[in-house]
N, C-alpha and C positions, 0 to 999 in steps of 0.2 A: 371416535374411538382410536384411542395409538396403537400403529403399530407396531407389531413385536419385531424383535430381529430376526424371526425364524421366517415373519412375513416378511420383510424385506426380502430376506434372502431368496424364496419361494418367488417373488416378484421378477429376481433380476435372471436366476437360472432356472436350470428344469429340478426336479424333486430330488433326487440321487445327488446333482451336484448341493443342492440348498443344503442336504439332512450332511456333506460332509463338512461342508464348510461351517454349518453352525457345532462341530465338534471341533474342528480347529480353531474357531473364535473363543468358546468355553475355555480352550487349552490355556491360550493368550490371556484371556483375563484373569488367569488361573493365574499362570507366571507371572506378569508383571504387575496383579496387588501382593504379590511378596516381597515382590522390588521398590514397591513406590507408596509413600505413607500419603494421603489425600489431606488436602487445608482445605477451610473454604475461605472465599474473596468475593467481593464487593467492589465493580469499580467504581471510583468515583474522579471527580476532578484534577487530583495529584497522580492520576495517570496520564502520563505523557511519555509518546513512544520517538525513541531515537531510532532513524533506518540508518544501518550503516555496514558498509565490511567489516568482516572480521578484520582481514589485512585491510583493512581503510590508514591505515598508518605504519610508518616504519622511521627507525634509529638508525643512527648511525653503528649498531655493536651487533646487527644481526638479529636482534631479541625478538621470538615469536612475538608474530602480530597482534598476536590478541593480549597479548601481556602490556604492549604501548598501547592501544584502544585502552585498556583499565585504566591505565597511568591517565589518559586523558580525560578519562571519565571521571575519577575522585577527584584531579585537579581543575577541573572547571566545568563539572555540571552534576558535583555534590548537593543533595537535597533538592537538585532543582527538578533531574528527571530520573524518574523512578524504572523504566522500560526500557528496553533494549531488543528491537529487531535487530537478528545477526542474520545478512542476508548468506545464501549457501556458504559454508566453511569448508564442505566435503572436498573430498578430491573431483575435479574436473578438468573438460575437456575442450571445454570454449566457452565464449556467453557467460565471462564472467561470472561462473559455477551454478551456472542454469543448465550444463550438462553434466549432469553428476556422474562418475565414474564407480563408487561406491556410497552406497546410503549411508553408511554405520561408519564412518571413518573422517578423522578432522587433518585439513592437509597440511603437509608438516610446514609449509611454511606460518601456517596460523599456530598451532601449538600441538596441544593433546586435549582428553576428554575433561582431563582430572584441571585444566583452564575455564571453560567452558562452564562444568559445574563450580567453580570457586566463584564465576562470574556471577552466576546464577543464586548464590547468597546475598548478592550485592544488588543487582537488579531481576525484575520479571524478564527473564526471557522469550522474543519470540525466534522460533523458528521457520524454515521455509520448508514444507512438504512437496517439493519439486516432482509431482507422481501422476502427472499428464506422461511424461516423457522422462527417460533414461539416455546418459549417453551412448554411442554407439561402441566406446571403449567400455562401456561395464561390463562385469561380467555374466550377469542377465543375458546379453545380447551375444556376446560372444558362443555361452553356452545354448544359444536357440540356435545360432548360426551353424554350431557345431552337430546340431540334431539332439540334444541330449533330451532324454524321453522328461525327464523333469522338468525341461522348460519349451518343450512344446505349445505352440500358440502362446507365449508369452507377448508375443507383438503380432501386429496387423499385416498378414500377407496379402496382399489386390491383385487383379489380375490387371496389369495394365491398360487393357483395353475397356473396362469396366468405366459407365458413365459418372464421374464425381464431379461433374460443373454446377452442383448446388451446395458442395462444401463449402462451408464458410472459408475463409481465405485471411489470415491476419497477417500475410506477406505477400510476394512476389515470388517468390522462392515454388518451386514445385510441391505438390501434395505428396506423390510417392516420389523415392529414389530407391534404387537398385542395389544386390545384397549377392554375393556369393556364398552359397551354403555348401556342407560338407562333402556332400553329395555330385558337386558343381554343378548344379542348377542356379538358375539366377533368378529369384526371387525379389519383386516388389513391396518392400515397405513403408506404411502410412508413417511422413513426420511430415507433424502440422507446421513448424518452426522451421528445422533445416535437417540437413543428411546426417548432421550429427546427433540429433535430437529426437530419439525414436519414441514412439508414441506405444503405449504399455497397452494391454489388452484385457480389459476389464470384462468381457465376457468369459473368461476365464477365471473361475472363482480361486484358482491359487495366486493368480496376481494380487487379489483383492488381500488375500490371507497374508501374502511377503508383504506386502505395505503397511496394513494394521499394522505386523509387524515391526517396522519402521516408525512407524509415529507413535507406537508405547511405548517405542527405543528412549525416544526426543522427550518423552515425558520423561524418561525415567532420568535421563541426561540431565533434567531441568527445565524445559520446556513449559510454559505456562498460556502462551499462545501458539497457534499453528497458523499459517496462513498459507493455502493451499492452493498452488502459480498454478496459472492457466487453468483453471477446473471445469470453466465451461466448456471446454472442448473433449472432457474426460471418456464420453461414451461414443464410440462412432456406429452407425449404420448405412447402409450401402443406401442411396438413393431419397437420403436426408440431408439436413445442411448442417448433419452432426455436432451443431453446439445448444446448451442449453436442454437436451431431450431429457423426456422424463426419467431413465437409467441414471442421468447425471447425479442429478437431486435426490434421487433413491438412494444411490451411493454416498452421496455426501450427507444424508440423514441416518444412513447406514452407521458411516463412521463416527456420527457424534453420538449415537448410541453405544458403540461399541467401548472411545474412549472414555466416555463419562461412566462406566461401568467401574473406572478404573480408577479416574481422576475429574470427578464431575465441576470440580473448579477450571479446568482449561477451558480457554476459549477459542474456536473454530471461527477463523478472517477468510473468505473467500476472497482473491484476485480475479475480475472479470471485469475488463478492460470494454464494455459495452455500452450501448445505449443505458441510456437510464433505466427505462423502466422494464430492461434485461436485468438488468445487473441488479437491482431493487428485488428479485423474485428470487435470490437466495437467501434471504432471510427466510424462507418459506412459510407454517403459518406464524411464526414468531415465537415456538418454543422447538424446532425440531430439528433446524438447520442452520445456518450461519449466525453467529453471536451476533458477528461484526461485517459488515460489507463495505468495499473502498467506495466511498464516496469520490468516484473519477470525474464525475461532471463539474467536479467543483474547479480545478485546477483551469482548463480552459474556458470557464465564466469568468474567473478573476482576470484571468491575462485579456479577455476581450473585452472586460469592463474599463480597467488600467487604459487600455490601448485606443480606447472613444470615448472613456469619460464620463461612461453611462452606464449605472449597475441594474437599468431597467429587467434586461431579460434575467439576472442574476437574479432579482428579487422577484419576478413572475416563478420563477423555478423554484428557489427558496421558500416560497409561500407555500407551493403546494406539494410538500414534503412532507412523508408519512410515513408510519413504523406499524407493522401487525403487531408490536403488542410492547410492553415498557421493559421487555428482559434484551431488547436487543436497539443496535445503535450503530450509525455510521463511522467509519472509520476516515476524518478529513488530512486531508493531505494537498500539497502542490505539486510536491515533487519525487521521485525518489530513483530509483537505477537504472529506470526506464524513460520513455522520453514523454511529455505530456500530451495523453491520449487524445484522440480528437471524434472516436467513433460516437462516445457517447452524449456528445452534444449536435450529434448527426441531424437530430431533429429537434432541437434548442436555438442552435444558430442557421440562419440563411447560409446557402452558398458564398454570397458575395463577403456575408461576417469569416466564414471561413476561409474563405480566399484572402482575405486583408491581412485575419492572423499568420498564415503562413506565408506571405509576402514580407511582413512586419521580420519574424524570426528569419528568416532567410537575407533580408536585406542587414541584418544584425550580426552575423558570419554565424548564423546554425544553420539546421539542416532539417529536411521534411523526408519523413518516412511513409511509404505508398504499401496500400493492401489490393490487390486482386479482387474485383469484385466476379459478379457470376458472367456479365454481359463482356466479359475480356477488357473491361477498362480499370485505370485506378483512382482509389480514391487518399486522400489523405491519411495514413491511422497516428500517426502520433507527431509531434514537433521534439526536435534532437536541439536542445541546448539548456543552458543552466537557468534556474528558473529565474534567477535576474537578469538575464542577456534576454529572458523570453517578455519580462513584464518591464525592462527600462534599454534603453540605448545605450552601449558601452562609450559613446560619446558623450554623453551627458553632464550635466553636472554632478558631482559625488553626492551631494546634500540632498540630490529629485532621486536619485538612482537609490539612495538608501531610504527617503520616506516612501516609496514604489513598492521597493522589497518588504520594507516592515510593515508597511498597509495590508498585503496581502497574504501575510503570515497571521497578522492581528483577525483578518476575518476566518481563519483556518482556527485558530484558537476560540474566537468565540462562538463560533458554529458547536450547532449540540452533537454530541457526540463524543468521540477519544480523539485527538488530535496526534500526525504524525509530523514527526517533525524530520527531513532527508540532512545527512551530515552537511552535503553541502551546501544547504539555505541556510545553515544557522551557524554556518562559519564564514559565508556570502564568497561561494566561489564562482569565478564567471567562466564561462564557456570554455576547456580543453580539448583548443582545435587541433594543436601537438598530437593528442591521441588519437583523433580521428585519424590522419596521414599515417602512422602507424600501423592500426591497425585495421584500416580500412573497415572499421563497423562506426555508423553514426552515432550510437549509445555510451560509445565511449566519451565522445562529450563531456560528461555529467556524471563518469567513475573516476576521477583521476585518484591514485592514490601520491599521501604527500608526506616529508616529511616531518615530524614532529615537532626539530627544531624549530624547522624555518616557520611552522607555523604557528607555533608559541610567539616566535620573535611580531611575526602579521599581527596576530591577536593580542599583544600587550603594546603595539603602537599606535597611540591618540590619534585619531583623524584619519586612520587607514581603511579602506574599504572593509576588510574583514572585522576590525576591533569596533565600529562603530555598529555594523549589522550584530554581531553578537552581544554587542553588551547589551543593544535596545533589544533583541531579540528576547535574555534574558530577564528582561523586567516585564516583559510581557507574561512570558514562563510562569515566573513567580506568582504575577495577580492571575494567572487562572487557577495555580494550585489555590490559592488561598479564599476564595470562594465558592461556598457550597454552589451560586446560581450556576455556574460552568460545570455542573455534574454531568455527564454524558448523557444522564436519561432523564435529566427536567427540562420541563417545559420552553416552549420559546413563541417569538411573535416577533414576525417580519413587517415593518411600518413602514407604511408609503407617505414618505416625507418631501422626498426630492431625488428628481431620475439621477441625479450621482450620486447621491446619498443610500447606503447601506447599514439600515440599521435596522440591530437584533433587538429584541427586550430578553433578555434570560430570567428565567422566575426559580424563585427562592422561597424559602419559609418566611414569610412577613415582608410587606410592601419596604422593608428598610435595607431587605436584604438583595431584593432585585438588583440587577444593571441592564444599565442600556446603554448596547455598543452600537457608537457611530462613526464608521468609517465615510471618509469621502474621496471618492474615486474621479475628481476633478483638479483640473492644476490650475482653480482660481480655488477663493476663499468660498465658503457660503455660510450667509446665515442661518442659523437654526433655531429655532424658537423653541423651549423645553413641553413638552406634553404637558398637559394637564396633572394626570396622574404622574409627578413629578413634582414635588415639593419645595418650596424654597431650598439656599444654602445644601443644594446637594453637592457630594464631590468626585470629583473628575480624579480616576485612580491613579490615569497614566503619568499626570504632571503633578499629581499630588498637592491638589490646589481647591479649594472653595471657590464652587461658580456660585456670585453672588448678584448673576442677574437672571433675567428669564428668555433673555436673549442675547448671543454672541456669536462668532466667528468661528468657523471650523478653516483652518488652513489645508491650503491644495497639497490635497493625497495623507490630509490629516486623520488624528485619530483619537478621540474621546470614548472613555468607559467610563458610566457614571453611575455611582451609586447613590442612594439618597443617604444623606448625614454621615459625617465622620465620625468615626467611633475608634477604640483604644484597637482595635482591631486592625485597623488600617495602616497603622503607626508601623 
């Protein structure tokens, strides 16, 4: 039996606070189906999502940022990609706008709202629901600081001496920092991230209510996807390891009730930077909670596959991949503003696989990010560098360092699901160690912002690092839009061919319309022999060629998609 929202709400507070909050939710749905007319949508294959800043680019004449982003967007990835992650645009305060300062407001150096929505005719926009944490300049914070009786318990006051050594810990950084309030007392507040980043208080059902708030803001903005940072840490309780509790997922099943009330085509992306089969459990039963979940284990399989030449435990994992139900699907990616996780292959790779990767990226001038575990040691959580400095050697030959990077995009793409693609894999930027010296954060790495010129001028010169990763990049693009087997929610089948070998079967309507993608994660050749169920004169999409034998050569760090029979289709 589903629950109601009035259950939910009953669930998470006591009865008085549930019966006001479900009059203020009424209110909300009330107002904003005035504001926002509902489509419905179907994804399919021809989604492909671009993660990028809003200011991810700048001119030389000043032009809000988001107006050179468009410029780049109709002039070189027209028709190719349909989506747009705009990661935070708001005003902030650090963490490259993962401390928002205000929710409702786009910061002048990006543009205005009336950009934002012109964009959003153009592309599916996602937005980032930053609503673990506020920053500590918002005005939220300010006004709890100041005592005002309306934002009382808006954040998490501890008493310092209170035992939290089973908080989860996704930093080094302190659980509480300290807070002068109106009164001059000095109050302890919970931030999971940093002192700047305070952590909102969801036992408090008017937080819950200003946030809906907020995200039927971003629908009405334009908004088509949400993807909602750091979620698993959303609920805290004293003497818990406050992430993933059952509050969280109540709340997060809460909200896609409440949005879809409004706009039942948006899709709800959870961020949870965890183990796998953490992070798997927000999908919850597969109609009630996350659409889309990042598929994080994916990124640190590839670069440990890449980096030994052996996509065995890739494909052990790959195999036993599974979805509660066909309305929902992973969201793949390698890369994007953060740095490549590594909690969630905790229990995928050995120590010693994890100690090599992080040895490998370190020895390559990046940088390794440490989390506080409960026993006062640390452990690895993420690799700080560009995801080509992470899966090839900036010493290398250019020709091994671009079949590395396109290999490992090619299997991001034919993996089932929505694929994300991060600005800087698919313009092939390598590691900005500049920024790190700067600004002394290692995630800077992997944001640099650039100028437009100079990177037209990169992208339109033959044989340069950047123009050869993007043009092959988009040829890839295109044959996943252009076959229904790469739908997010059809079928697949992982084949054990050969431990460097990775390959998919993608299923289609009729055995003609299948492919089967074969990546090889070895820097010799191998041969491969065609399956059975694989027909003569089948064709190989990516070189556009009739394989007219039943056995041939796959080159090191090659890459074959093959469909059976060329058809006008293909053309």
């Amino acid at each position: 039996m589903n629950k109601s929202i009035n259950d939910r709400l009953e669930i998470l507070y006591n009865k008085e606070d549930a019966k006001k909050a479900k009059v203020a939710i009424d209110d909300l749905v009330k107002l904003y189906k005035k504001r926002y007319s509902s489509t419905s949508y179907n994804m399919t294959q021809k989604d492909l999502i671009l993660i990028t800043y809003a200011d991810q680019f700048y001119d030389e004449y000043s032009t809000p940022s988001i107006l050179v982003l468009e410029k780049f967007l109709d002039s070189y990835l027209h028709n190719i990609i349909n989506c747009v992650h705009l990661l935070p645009f708001y005003p902030y305060s650090s963490d490259d706008g993962f401390s928002v300062i205000d929710y409702k407001a786009v910061a002048k150096n990006v543009g205005e709202w009336r950009d934002i929505e012109r964009l959003s005719t153009k592309f599916r926009l996602m937005f980032d629901g930053v609503i673990n944490h506020i920053s500590k300049h918002s005005n939220w914070f300010k006004e709890f600081l100041a005592q005002n009786d309306e934002y009382e318990d808006f954040f998490v006051e501890v008493d310092k001496n209170q035992d939290l050594s089973k908080v989860v810990r996704p930093r080094t950084l302190p659980l509480l920092h300290p807070f002068k309030f109106a009164d001059n007392h000095e109050g302890y507040i919970w931030t999971t991230f940093s002192q700047d980043q305070v952590d909102l208080n969801y036992k408090n059902y008017r937080v819950l209510i200003d946030v809906l708030d907020v995200l039927l803001f971003y629908i009405q903005k334009g908004a088509k996807l949400l993807r909602l940072d750091a979620i698993a840490f959303l609920w805290k309780e004293i003497g818990t390891n406050s992430i993933h509790l059952p509050q969280t997922h109540e709340v997060i099943q809460l909200m896609r009730d409440v949005l879809h009330q409004v706009a039942p085509e948006v899709i709800i992306i959870t961020e949870t930077n965890v183990p796998h089969d953490e992070n798997i459990s927000y999908f919850g039963n597969g109609n009630d909670e996350a659409q889309m979940v990042y598929n994080f284990a994916l990124p640190p399989l590839i670069a440990h596959s890449i980096l030994v030449g052996d996509a065995t435990v890739m494909q052990k994992w790959a195999k036993e991949l599974t979805l509660p139900s066909d309305k929902v699907c992973f969201f793949n990616f390698t890369a994007s503003h953060d740095g490549c996780g590594m909690r969630p292959v905790s229990e995928l790779l050995s120590n010693k696989e994890i100690d090599n990767l992080v040895k490998s990226v370190e020895k390559r001038g990046g940088y390794v990010s440490y989390r506080s575990l409960e026993n006062g040691e640390k452990s690895p959580y993420e690799l700080n560098a560009s995801y080509i400095d992470i899966v090839s050697d900036p010493n290398e030959d250019l020709e091994i360092r671009v079949k590395k990077m396109i290999l490992s995009q090619a299997v991001v793409l034919a993996m089932p699901g929505v694929a994300g693609i991060y600005i800087h894999s698919i313009i092939g930027s390598s590691s900005d160690r500049d920024s790190v010296k700067k600004s002394g954060v290692y995630r800077s790495i992997n944001r640099e912002k650039l100028n437009i010129e100079t990177l037209s001028k990169e992208l339109n010169t033959p044989n340069s690092l950047r123009g050869m990763i993007f043009d092959k990049y988009r040829v890839l693009l295109n044959l996943r839009r252009k076959y229904q087997a790469f739908n997010p929610y059809s079928s697949f089948e992982i084949l054990d061919i050969h431990p460097s070998l990775f390959v998919i079967k993608r299923n289609s309507h009729g055995d003609d319309n299948n492919i089967l993608a074969i990546h090889n994660f070895s820097n010799m050749p191998i041969v491969f022999k065609l399956p059975s169920f694989i027909r003569d004169n089948s064709f190989d999409l990516i070189n556009n060629q009739i394989i007219d034998s039943r056995e041939f050569k796959i080159g090191a760090y090659g890459i074959i998609w093959i469909k059976q029979n060329k058809t006008k289709d293909d053309l």
